[in-house]
C-alpha positions in Angstrom: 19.0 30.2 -33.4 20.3 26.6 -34.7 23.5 27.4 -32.9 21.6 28.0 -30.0 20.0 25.0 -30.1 23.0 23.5 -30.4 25.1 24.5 -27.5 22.0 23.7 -25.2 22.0 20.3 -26.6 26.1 20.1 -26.1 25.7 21.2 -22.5 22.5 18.6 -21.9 24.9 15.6 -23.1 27.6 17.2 -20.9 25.3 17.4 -17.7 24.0 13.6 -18.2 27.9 12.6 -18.4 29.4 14.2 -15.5 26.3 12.9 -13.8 26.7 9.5 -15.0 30.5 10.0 -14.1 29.5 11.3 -10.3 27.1 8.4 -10.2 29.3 5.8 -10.7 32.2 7.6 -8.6 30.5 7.6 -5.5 29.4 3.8 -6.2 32.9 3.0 -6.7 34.1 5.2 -3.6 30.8 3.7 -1.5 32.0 0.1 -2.0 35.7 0.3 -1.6 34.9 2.7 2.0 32.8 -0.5 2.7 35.0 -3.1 1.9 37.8 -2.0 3.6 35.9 -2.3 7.0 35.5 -6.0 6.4 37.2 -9.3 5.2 34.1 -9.4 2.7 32.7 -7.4 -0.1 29.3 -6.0 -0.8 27.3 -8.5 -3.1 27.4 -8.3 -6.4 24.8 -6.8 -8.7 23.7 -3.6 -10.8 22.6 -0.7 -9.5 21.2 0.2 -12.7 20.3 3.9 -13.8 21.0 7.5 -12.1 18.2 8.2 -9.9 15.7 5.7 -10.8 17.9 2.8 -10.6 16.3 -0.6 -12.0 12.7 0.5 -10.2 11.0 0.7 -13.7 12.3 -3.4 -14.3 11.0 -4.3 -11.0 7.6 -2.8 -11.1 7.5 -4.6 -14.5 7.9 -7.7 -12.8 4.3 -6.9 -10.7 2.2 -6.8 -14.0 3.8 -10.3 -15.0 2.6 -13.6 -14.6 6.0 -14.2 -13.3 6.5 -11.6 -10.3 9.1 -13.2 -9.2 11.4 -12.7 -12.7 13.3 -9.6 -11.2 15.0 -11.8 -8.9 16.1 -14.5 -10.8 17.4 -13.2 -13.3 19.6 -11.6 -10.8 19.9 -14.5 -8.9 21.4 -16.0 -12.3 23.7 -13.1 -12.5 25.2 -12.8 -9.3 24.3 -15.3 -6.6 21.4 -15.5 -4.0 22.1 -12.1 -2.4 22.5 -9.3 -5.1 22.8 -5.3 -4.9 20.6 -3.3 -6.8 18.4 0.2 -6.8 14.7 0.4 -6.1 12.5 3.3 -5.2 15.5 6.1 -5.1 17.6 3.5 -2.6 20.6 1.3 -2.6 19.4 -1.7 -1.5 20.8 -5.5 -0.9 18.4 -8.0 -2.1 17.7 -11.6 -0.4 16.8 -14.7 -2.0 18.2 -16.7 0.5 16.5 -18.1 3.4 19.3 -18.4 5.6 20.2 -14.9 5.3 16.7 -13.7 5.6 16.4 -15.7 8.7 19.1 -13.6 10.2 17.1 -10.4 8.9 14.0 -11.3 11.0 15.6 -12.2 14.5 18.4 -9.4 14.3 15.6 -6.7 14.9 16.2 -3.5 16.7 19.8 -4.0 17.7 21.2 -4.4 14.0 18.5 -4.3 11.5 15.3 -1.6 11.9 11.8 -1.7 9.4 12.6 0.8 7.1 8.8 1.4 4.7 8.1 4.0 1.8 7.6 7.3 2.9 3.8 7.0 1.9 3.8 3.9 4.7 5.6 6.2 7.0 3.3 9.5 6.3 0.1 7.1 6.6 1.1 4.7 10.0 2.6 7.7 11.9 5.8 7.5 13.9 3.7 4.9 16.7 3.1 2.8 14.1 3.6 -0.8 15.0 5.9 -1.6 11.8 8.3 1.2 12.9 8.4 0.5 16.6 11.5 -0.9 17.9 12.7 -2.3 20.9 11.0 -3.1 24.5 7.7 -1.5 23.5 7.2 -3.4 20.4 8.1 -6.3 22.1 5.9 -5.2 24.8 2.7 -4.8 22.3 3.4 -7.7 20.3 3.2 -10.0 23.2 0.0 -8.4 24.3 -1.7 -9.0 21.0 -0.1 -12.2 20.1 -1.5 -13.6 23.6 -4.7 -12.2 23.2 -5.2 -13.5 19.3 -3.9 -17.3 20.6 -6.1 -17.4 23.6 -8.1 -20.6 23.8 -10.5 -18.7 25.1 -10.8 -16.2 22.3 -11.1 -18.4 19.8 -13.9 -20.4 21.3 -15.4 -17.3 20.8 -14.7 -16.0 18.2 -15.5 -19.5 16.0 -19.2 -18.6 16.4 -18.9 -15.5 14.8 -16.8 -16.4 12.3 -19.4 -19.1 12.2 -22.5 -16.9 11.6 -20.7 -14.3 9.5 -19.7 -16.8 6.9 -23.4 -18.7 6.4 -24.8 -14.7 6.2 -22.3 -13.9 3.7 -22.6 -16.7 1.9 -26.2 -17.1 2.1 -26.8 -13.9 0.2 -24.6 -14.5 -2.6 -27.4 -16.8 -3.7 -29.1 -14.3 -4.4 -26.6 -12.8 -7.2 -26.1 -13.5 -10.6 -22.6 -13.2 -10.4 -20.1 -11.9 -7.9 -16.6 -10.7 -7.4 -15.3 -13.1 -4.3 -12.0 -10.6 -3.7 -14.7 -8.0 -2.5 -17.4 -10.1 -1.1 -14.9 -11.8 1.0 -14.0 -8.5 2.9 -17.5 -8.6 4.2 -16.5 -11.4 6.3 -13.0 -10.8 7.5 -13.4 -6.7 8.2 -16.8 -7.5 10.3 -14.6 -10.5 12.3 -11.5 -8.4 12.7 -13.6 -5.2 13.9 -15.2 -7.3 16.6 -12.1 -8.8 17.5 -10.2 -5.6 17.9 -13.0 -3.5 19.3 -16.2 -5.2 20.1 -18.1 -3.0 16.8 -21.2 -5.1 15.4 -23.1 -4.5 12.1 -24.3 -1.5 12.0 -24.0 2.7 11.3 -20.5 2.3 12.7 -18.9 -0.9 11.4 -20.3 1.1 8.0 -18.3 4.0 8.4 -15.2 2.5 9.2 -15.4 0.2 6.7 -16.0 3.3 4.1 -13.0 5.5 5.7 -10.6 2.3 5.7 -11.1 1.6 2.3 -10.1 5.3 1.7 -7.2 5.1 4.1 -5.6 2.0 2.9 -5.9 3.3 -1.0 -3.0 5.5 0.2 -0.4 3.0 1.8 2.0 2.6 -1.8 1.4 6.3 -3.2 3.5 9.1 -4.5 4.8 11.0 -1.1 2.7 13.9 -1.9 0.3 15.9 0.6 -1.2 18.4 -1.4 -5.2 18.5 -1.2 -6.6 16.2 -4.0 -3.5 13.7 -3.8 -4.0 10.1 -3.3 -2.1 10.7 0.1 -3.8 13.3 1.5 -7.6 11.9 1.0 -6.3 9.0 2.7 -4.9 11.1 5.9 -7.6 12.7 6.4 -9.8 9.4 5.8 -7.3 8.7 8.9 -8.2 11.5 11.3 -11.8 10.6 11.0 -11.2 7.2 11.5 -9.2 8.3 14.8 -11.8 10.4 15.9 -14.2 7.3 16.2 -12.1 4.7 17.2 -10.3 7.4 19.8 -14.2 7.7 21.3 -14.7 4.1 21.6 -11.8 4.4 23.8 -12.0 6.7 26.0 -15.8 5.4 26.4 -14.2 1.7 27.3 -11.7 3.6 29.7 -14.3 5.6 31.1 -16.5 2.4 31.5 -13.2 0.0 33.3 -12.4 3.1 35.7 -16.1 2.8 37.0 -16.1 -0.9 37.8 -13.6 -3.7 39.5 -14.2 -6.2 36.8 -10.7 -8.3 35.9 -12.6 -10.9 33.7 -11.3 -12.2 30.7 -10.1 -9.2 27.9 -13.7 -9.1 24.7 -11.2 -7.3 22.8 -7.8 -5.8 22.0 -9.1 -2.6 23.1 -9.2 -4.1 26.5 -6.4 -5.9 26.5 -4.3 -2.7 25.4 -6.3 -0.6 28.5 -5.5 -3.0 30.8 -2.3 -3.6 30.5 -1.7 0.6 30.8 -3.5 0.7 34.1 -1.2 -1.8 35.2 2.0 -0.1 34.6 3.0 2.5 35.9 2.9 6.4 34.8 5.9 6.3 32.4 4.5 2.7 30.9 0.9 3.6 30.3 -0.2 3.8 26.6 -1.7 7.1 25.2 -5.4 7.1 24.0 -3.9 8.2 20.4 -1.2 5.7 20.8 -3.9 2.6 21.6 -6.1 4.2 18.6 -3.8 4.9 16.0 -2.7 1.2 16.5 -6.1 -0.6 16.6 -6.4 1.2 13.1 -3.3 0.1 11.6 -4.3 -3.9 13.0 -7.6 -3.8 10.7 -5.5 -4.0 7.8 -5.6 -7.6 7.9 -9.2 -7.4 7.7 -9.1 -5.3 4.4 -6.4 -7.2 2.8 -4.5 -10.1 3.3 -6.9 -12.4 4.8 -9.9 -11.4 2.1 -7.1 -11.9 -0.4 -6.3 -15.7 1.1 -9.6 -16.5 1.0 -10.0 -15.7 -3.0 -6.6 -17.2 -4.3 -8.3 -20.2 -2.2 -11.5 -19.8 -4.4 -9.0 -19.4 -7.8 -6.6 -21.8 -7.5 -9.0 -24.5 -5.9 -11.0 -23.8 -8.9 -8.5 -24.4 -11.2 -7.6 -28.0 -10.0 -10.7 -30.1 -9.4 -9.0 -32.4 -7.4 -7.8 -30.8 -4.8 -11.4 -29.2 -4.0 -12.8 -32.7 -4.1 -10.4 -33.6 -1.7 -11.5 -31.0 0.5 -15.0 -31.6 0.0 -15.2 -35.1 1.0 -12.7 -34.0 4.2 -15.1 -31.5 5.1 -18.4 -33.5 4.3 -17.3 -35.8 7.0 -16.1 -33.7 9.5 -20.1 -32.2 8.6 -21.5 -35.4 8.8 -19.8 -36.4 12.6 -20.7 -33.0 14.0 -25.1 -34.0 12.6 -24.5 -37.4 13.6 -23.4 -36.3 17.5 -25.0 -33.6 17.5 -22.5 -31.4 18.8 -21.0 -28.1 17.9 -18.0 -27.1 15.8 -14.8 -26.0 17.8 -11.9 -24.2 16.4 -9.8 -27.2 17.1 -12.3 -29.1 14.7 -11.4 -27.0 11.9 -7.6 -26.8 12.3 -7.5 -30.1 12.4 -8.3 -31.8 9.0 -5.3 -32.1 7.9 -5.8 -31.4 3.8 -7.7 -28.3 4.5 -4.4 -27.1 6.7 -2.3 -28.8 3.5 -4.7 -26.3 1.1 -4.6 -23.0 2.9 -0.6 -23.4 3.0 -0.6 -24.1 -0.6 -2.1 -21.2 -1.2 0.3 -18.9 1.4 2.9 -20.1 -0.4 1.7 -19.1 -4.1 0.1 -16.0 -2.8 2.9 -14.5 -1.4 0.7 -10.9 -0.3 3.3 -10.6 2.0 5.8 -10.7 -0.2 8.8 -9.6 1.7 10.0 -7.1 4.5 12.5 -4.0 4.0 15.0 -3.4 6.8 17.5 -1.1 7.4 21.1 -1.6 8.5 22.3 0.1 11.6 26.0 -0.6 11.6 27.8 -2.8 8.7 27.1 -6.6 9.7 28.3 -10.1 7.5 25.9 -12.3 7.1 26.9 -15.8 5.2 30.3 -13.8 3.5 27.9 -11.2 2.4 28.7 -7.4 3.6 25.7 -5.1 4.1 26.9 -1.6 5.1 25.5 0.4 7.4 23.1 2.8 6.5 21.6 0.1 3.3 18.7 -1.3 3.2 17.9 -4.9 2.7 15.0 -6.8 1.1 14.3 -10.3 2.5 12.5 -11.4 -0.4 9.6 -14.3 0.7 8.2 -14.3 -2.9 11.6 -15.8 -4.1 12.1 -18.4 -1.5 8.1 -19.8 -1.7 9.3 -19.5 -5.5 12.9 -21.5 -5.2 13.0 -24.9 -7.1 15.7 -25.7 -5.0 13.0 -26.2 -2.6 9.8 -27.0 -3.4 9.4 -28.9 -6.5 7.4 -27.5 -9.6 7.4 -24.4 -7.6 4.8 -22.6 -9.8 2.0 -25.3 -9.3 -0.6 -25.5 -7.0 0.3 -28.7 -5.2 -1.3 -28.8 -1.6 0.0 -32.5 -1.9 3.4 -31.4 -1.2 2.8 -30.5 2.4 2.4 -34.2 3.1 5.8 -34.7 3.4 7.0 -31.2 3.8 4.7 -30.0 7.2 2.9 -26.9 7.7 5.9 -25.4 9.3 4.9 -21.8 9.9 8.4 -20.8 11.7 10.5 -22.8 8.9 13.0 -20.5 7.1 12.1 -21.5 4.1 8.4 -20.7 4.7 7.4 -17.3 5.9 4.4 -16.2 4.7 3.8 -14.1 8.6 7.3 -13.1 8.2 9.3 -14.1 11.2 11.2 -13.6 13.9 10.0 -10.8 16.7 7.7 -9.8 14.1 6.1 -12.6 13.6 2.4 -11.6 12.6 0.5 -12.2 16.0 -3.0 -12.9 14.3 -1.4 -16.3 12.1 -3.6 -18.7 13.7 -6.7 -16.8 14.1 -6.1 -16.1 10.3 -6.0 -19.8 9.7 -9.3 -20.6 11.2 -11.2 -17.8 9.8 -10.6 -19.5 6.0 -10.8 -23.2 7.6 -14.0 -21.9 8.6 -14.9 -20.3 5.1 -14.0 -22.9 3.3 -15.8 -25.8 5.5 -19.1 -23.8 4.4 -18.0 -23.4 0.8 -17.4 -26.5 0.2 -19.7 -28.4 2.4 -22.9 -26.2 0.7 -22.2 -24.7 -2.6 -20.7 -25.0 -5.5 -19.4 -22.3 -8.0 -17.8 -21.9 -11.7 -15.2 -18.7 -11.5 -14.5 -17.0 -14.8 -11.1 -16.9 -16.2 -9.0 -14.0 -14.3 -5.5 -13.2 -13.6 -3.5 -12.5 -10.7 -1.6 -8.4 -10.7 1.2 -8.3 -8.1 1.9 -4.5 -7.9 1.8 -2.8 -5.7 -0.1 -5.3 -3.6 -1.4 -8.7 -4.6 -5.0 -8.2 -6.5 -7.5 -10.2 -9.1 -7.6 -8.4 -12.0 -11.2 -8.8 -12.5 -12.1 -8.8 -8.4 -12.5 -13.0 -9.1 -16.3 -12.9 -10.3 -17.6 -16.4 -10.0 -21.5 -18.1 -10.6 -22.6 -19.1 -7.4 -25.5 -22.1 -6.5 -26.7 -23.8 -3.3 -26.0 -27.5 -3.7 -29.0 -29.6 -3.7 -27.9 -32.6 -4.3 -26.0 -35.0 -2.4 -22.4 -33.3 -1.9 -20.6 -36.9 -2.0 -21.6 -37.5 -5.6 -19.3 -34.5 -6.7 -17.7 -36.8 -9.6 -20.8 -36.8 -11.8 -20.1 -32.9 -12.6 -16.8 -33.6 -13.4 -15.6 -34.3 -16.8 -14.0 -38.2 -17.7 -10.5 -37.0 -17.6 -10.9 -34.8 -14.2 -12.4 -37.9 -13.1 -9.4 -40.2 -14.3 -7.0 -37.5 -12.6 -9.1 -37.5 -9.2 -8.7 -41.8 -9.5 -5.0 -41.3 -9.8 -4.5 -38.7 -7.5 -2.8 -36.4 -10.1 -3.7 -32.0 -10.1 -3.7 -31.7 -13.5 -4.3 -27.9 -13.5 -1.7 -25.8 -12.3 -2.4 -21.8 -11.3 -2.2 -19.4 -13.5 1.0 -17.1 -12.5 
């Protein structure tokens, strides 16, 4: 029996070796192959363990106060582009933002998205993040156009508008509330509108219930049997397709009876327009259009709701900054009561600290924290070699993060934008990613929290319990953000007398003396 035991044991130890042995072979034989193709070598780094490479230390990195650790230790160890393991691939990690840059405008030709399988299973093979080439251009333009329309966004302003006093009207009535879910009230309702003209009501209901149980399944093990995270959220998916497929083909139904070329209510008719206009081979499927409007609302469910409460945390946690906002918003309040007229979007993009404060907080935030691309053919970028076939991580999180560029990286400064500019298309700050992916909906996304936090801070006031910030797998409060909520009643300009004598001094000297908790 013991020898037995023993010879199973010998030939265990044997199998890890030779696998070891065969692991680090192929590395070996994978680099050289590589190298000799091109003047330059693959980037340094570790590719860590057999099979599960150094996964385990990057997802250890998400439940830190320091996501960003993984990558600068690395970045210590061998330069600002590294080669490591993650999630059962080779990959070749960015840091740098000239290299990234090249990432995001090389698209289709040389670089292609390449997502979990989960992502892939979920979005389908239409999905917007794995379309390539004239059509993607195609549909980006379409949306991109219709979300920056002038016209759309004196629109939509009132119903942002009205949406935000509801919502924040009845958290007066609450004892205390968790502002990571309360804010999804407001940007699902505004997004569903925007894509597909869907009010409050029985249906914004249900597609708010199935998206929630959709989404749950976007970073899941790749598993389908019934009862798996991933196969309650597909078939949350074909029930969500079978309404918004309806509304569809009720709108197409609806255009093919009348002449009407007015301006586009929604994406929906933006998307059926343009497929009437081209011609046979052109025309976008109803599934297509559908499966696509779903895979837009994520926005709604995630980043922007999740904008909006890092806003709430971190302006929270330095006084001055939110009484800097205040009094910018209490007289942008007080010119609109004193002419009389209405808000318009332009009013809201326009005060300059708000703008300074909602890039602050893009920048710490980092909920898009970087994109995965796939090589297509082996391509030097800056001396670097990245073979065909890997995949490459242009990591945002460590740029936003660099000290090399922003100063006191880790603290929430909205100062800093003073002298830097909100320069959405700057390398070195690409919260909407970049290049032909550019995320269409940026500037709509920017007024919706101008707009939220006008209201905020123009009306209410609020002390949020202590709570930390989890960064796998998405961005998330801990504890949702709960926070005690009031109407102000007194007179919004006198905010100093509920501050204590040394946030008082800080405010006179223009100093944040409380930095985020990361």
């Amino acid at each position: 029996m013991e020898w037995g035991m023993g010879l199973l044991l010998l030939m265990m130890v044997m199998g890890i070796s030779l696998t070891w042995f065969w692991y680090n072979k192929m590395k070996m034989k994978m680099r050289e192959d590589v190298e000799k193709k091109s003047g330059c070598g693959v980037p340094e780094g570790s590719l860590g363990w057999p099979l599960i490479g150094e996964t385990l230390d990057f997802i250890a990195s998400g439940y830190t106060s320091r996501p960003v650790s993984f990558m600068d230790k690395r970045k210590l160890l061998y330069g600002k582009v590294f080669k490591t393991h993650l999630l059962g691939t080779p990959i070749i990690v960015s840091t740098d933002p000239d290299v990234n840059k090249v990432v995001l405008q090389n698209h289709g030709n040389i670089f292609v998205p390449a997502y979990p399988k989960s992502i892939r299973e979920l979005l389908g093979e239409h999905s917007i993040l794995q379309m390539n080439g004239n059509l993607q251009k195609r549909l980006h333009a379409l949306i991109g156009g219709f979300l920056r329309s002038p016209q759309l966004k004196a629109r939509i302003t009132r119903h942002i508008e009205n949406s935000v006093r509801l919502t924040l009207g009845s958290w007066q009535d609450m004892q205390l509330l968790h502002v990571q879910e309360e804010t999804k009230k407001i940007t699902f309702e505004v997004l569903v509108n925007v894509l597909m003209s869907v009010g409050p009501g029985e249906d914004l209901d249900f597609l708010k219930r199935e998206f929630e149980e959709f989404i749950k399944g976007l970073i899941c093990l790749p598993i389908k049997f019934p009862g798996t995270r991933l196969y309650k959220s597909l078939k949350a998916k074909q029930r969500l397709l079978e309404m918004v497929k309806k509304i569809v083909e009720e709108r197409k139904s609806a255009m093919e009876k009348t002449d009407e070329k007015g301006m586009a209510k929604d994406a929906v008719d933006v998307l059926l327009r343009d497929s009437e206009e081209a011609s046979e081979k052109q025309s976008l499927p109803l599934d297509f259009i559908s499966g696509n409007i779903i895979e837009m609302m994520i926005p709604g469910e995630e980043t922007v709701p999740m904008a909006m409460t890092l806003a709430v945390k971190f302006l929270s946690d330095c006084p001055v900054a939110l009484h800097q906002l205040m009094e910018e918003n209490m007289e942008l309040k007080k010119q609109k009561k004193d002419s009389g007229e209405d808000y318009g979007w332009t009013d809201y993009l326009s005060l300059p600290f708000t703008q300074n404060v909602i890039s602050e907080t893009f920048r710490l935030a980092n909920i898009i924290n970087g994109v995965w691309r796939k090589a297509l053919k082996d391509i030097d970028i800056k001396g670097y070699l990245i073979p065909k076939g890997w995949c490459v991580l242009a990591s945002f999180i460590s740029v936003h993060m660099d000290e090399e560029i922003y100063e006191n990286p880790h603290l929430f400064y909205p100062w800093r934008w003073e002298k830097l500019g909100a320069a959405v298309n700057n390398s070195s700050f690409t919260p909407f990613g970049g290049g032909q992916r550019l995320c269409p909906g940026l500037e709509l996304s920017r007024l919706e929290i101008s707009i939220f936090l006008h209201h905020l801070a123009t009306t209410y006031r609020w002390v949020a319990q202590e709570d930390e910030i989890v960064y796998f797998p998405t961005v998330k409060m801990k504890k949702k953000l709960p926070i005690k909520f009031h109407l102000d009643r007194y007179n919004q300009t006198e905010t100093l007398e509920v501050l204590s004598p040394h946030q008082k001094g800080a405010i006179e000297n223009g100093i944040c003396t409380t930095a985020s908790k990361r």
